[in-house]
Each structure stands twice: as structure tokens, then as C-alpha cells.
C-alpha positions in Angstrom: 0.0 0.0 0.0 1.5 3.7 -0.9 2.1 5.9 1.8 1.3 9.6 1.7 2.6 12.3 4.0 0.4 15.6 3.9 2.0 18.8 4.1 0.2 21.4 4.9 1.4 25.5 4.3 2.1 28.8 5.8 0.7 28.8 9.6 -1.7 25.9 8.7 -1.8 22.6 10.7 -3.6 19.2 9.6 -6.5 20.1 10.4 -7.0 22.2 7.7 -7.0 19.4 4.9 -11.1 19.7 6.3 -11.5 16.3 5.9 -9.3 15.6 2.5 -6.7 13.1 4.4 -10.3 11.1 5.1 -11.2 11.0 1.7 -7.5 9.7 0.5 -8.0 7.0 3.0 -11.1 5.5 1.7 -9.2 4.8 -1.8 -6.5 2.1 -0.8 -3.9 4.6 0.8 -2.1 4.8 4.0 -2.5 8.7 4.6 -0.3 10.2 7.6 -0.9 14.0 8.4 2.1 15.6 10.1 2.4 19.5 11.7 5.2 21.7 11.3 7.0 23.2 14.0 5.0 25.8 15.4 2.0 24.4 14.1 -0.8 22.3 15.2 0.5 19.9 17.5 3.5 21.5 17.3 2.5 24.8 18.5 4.4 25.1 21.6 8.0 24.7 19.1 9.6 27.5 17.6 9.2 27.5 13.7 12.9 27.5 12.3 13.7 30.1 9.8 15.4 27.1 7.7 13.6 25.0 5.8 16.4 22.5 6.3 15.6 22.8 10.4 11.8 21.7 9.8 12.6 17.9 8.5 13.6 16.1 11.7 10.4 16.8 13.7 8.5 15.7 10.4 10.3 13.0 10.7 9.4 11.7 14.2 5.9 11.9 13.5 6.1 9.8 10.5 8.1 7.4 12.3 5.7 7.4 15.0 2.5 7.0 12.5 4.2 3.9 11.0 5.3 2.6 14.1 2.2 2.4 15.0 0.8 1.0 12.0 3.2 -1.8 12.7 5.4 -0.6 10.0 9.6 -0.4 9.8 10.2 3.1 8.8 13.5 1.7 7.4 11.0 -0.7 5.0 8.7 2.3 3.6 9.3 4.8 0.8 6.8 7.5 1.0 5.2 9.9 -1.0 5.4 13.6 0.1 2.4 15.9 -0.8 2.8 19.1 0.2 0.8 22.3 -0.2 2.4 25.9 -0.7 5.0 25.9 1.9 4.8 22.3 2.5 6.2 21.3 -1.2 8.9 23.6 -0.1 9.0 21.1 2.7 9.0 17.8 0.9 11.3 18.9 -1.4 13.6 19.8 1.1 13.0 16.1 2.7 13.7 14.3 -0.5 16.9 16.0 -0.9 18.2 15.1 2.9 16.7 11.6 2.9 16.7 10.7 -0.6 16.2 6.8 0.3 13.0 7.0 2.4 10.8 9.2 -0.3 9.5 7.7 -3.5 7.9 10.5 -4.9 7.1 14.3 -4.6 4.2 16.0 -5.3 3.7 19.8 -5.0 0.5 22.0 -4.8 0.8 25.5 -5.8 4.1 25.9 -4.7 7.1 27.9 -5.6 11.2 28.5 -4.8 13.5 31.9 -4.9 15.6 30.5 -7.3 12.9 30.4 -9.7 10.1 33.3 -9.2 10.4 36.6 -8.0 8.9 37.4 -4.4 5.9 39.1 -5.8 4.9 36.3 -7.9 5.4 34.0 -5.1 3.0 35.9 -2.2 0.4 38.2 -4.2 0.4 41.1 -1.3 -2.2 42.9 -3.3 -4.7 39.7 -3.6 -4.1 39.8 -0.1 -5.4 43.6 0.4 -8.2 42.9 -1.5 -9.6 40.4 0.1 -9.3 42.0 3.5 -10.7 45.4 1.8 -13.8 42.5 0.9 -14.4 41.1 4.0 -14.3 44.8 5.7 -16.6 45.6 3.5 -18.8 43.0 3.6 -18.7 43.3 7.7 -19.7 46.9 7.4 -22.4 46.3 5.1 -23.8 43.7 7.8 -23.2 45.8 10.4 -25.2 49.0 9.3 -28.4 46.7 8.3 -28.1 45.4 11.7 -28.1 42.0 10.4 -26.4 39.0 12.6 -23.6 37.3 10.7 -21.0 35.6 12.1 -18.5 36.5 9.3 -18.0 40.1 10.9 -16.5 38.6 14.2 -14.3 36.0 12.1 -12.9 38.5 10.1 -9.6 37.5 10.2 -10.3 34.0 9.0 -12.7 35.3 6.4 -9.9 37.2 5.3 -7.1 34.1 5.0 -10.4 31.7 3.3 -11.2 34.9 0.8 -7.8 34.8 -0.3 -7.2 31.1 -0.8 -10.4 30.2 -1.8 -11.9 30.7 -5.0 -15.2 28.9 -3.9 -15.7 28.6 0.1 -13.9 32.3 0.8 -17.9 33.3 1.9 -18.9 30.3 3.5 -19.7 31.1 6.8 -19.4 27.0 7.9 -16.0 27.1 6.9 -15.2 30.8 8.8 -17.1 29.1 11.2 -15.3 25.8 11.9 -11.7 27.3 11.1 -12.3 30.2 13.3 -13.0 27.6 16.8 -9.3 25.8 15.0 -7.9 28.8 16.1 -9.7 29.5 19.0 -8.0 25.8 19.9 -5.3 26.3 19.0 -3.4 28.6 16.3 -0.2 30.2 15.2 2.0 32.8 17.4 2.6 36.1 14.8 6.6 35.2 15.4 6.3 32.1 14.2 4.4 32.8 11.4 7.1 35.3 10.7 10.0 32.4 10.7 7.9 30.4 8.3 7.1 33.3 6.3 11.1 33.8 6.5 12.3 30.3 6.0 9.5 29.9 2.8 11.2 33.6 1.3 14.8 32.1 0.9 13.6 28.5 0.0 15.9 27.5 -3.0 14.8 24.1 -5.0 16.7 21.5 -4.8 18.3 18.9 -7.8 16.4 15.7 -7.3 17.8 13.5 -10.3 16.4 10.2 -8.8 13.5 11.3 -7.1 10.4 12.0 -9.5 8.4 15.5 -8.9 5.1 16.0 -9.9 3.4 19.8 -9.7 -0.1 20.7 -9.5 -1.2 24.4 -10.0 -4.1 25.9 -9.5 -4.9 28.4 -11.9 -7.3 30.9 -10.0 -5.0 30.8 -7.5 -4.2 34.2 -5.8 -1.4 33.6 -3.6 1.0 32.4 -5.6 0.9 32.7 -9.2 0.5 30.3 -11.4 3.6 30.9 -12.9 5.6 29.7 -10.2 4.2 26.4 -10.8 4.8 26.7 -14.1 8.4 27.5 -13.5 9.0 24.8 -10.9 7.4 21.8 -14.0 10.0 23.4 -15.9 13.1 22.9 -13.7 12.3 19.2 -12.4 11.7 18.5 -16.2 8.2 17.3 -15.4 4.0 17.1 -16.6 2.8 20.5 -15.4 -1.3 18.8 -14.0 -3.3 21.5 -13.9 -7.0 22.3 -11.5 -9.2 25.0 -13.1 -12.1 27.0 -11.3 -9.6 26.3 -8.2 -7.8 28.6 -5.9 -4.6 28.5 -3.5 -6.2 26.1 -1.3 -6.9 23.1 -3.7 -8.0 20.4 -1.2 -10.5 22.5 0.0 -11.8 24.3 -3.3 -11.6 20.9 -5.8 -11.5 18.0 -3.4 -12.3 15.7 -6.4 -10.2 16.7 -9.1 -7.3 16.9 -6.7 -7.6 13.4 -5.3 -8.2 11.7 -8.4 -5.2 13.6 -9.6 -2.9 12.4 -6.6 -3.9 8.9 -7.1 -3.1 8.9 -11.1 0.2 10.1 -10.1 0.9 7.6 -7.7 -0.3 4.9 -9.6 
């Protein structure tokens, strides 16, 4: 049976797959979740400002997940999925443990080496979608309506940007507004992921396949960097439309029937 790591991104924790990891489950797949440093379970950590510095407590909790799975870590190549800043982090995996991964597969990622910082985090996509969601809680506020979306706005904000589809859904602002209540990222170490994901270079994998996956209404990081990443691994470039930054929770579907071509 293949094993899949998911890698979640920037200040996000496995939570946020929002049921995804479930669905990849039900086909035939051993699906282990992991959290960054600083993230998740992981909360209490400092997030290292070296992309390099994030792999061994990845590493321990795939150990662990296999472990208990009655697996030999030693006896399983797995295949790293990562989203945004966590294809910067299976990449970055592969190229210190080259034996243990079998594949890589990135989701609207990108690298320094190959896109230029505004390409890579769309600041003004950002300000839009918190001018949106201001305006949208100032709208609801003067018709005296009650709408949960103005006390989430921060949330709404973050889901507005990385969702083409769900960025108004007031379930999902809902139910990833009490994952934060729980538990949620300190602004520092959002900073040292934000810094560590800035100066991420990509690294030559000659014997490890990479597969990309781009989004192309996605209005974090632009398509291009995708693009430019297929190019440099010399590999198929699979691309989601009517999808944004956030492909797992936008185009469950497409994306898991794309995953499972890739690793079969």
C-alpha cells in the first residue's frame, strides 16, 4: 500500500486538509498528516527560519504514525504531498533523505531561485480580500443584520484569499475560526515560516520524480511559479481549473483523483 505524508502550508496545521486526508483514506492509501514546527501539535515549538531545520520533527511523526501502523520506517518509501510551503518542505526532505521518499508531489508551490517574491506571495490579492471582507462586515453591520462572518474577520480574510469557492462560507469561517480558538499560530512564528519559505531555493532531485499541481485561480501564488517549478524538475505541469490557492478544499475531487493517477 503507498504511503502519503500531507504537508500542509504557511501557519496551517492538519486540520486544515477539512477532511481531505479522510477522503484519500477511503481509496486504498495509507495517509499520515504531520504538523510543522510551530503548528498544530506543534504549537508550543519555535518554527525554524530554515527549511532545512523543519525535516527532523517531520520526521518523528512519520516514524511514529508507522510505528504504530506496525510498520519499519527503514522498509517504507513514502510519498510527500505538500501544499504551498509544504512542497517547499517535501522537497527539502527528499533531498536530505533521498532513500526514504519515492515520490514528490507539489500544490501550488514555488522557490527563490525560480520566481520573483511578488509572484510567489500576491500582497495585493491579499489587500483585496481583507478590503472585501471589511466591506462585507460593514455592510452587515449597518443593516443590523447577525452574521458571524464580521466577528471571524480575520479568517474570512485568509479563506477569501485562498479560496476561490468557500472564501464566503460562513461553515468554513465558522469551523476554522474555533481551530484557532484551539489552537493557532504565534505572529513570530508565522514570521519564521514566512522567512524560511522567502529564501527557500529548489533542490536537484535527479532520482526522485516530482510531480506539480497548479491551481490556476490561484491568488497567492501565481500560477507561474508552478509553471516554473514543472520546468526545472523537467516534469508534466497537472493543472486544477475553477480552483484557488487552497486546492484540497476548493476541488477535493479533481485533486484526489489527480494524486492517485500520479501515484499509480
Amino acid at each position: 500500500m503507498t504511503t502519503l505524508v500531507l504537508l500542509r502550508g504557511l501557519m496551517r496545521d492538519s486540520r486544515h486538509w477539512y477532511g481531505f486526508d479522510q477522503r484519500l483514506a477511503q481509496q486504498a492509501v495509507n495517509v499520515i498528516s504531520v504538523d510543522l514546527p510551530g503548528n498544530g501539535l506543534l504549537v508550543n515549538q519555535p518554527s525554524p527560519g530554515k527549511m532545512q531545520d523543519y525535516c527532523d520533527a517531520v520526521w518523528q511523526q512519520i516514524d511514529a504514525a508507522l510505528l504504530k501502523q506496525s510498520m519499519l520506517p527503514s522498509q517504507v518509501k513514502v510519498v510527500l504531498v505538500g501544499l504551498s510551503m509544504g512542497g517547499m518542505l517535501a522537497l527539502t526532505m527528499a533531498a536530505q533523505c533521498r532513500s526514504r521518499v519515492k515520490h514528490v508531489v507539489l500544490i501550488n508551490s514555488s522557490a527563490a531561485n525560480l520566481s520573483p517574491w511578488y509572484k510567489r506571495f500576491q500582497y495585493l490579492g491579499l489587500m483585496r480580500s481583507l478590503v472585501a471582507v471589511l466591506a462585507r462586515a460593514l455592510r452587515v453591520s449597518l443593516s443590523n443584520q447577525v452574521d458571524n462572518d464580521k466577528s471571524h474577520w480575520l479568517e474570512a480574510t485568509v479563506l477569501d484569499f485562498t479560496s476561490r469557492h468557500l472564501g464566503q462560507s460562513i461553515e468554513v469561517i465558522n469551523a476554522w475560526s474555533l481551530l484557532r480558538l484551539q489552537c493557532h499560530t504565534s505572529f513570530i512564528n508565522g514570521l519564521r515560516q514566512l522567512y524560511a519559505s522567502a529564501r527557500f531555493h529548489s533542490p536537484i532531485l535527479n532520482d526522485i520524480p516530482v510531480s506539480v499541481i497548479v491551481a490556476n485561480q490561484d491568488k497567492l501564488a501565481h500560477p507561474k511559479c508552478s509553471e516554473q517549478l514543472a520546468v526545472f524538475y523537467q516534469t508534466q505541469l497537472h493543472k486544477i481549473d475553477d480552483c484557488g490557492h487552497d486546492a484540497s478544499l476548493d476541488q477535493p475531487q479533481q485533486l484526489q483523483q489527480l494524486l492517485l493517477d500520479i501515484i499509480h
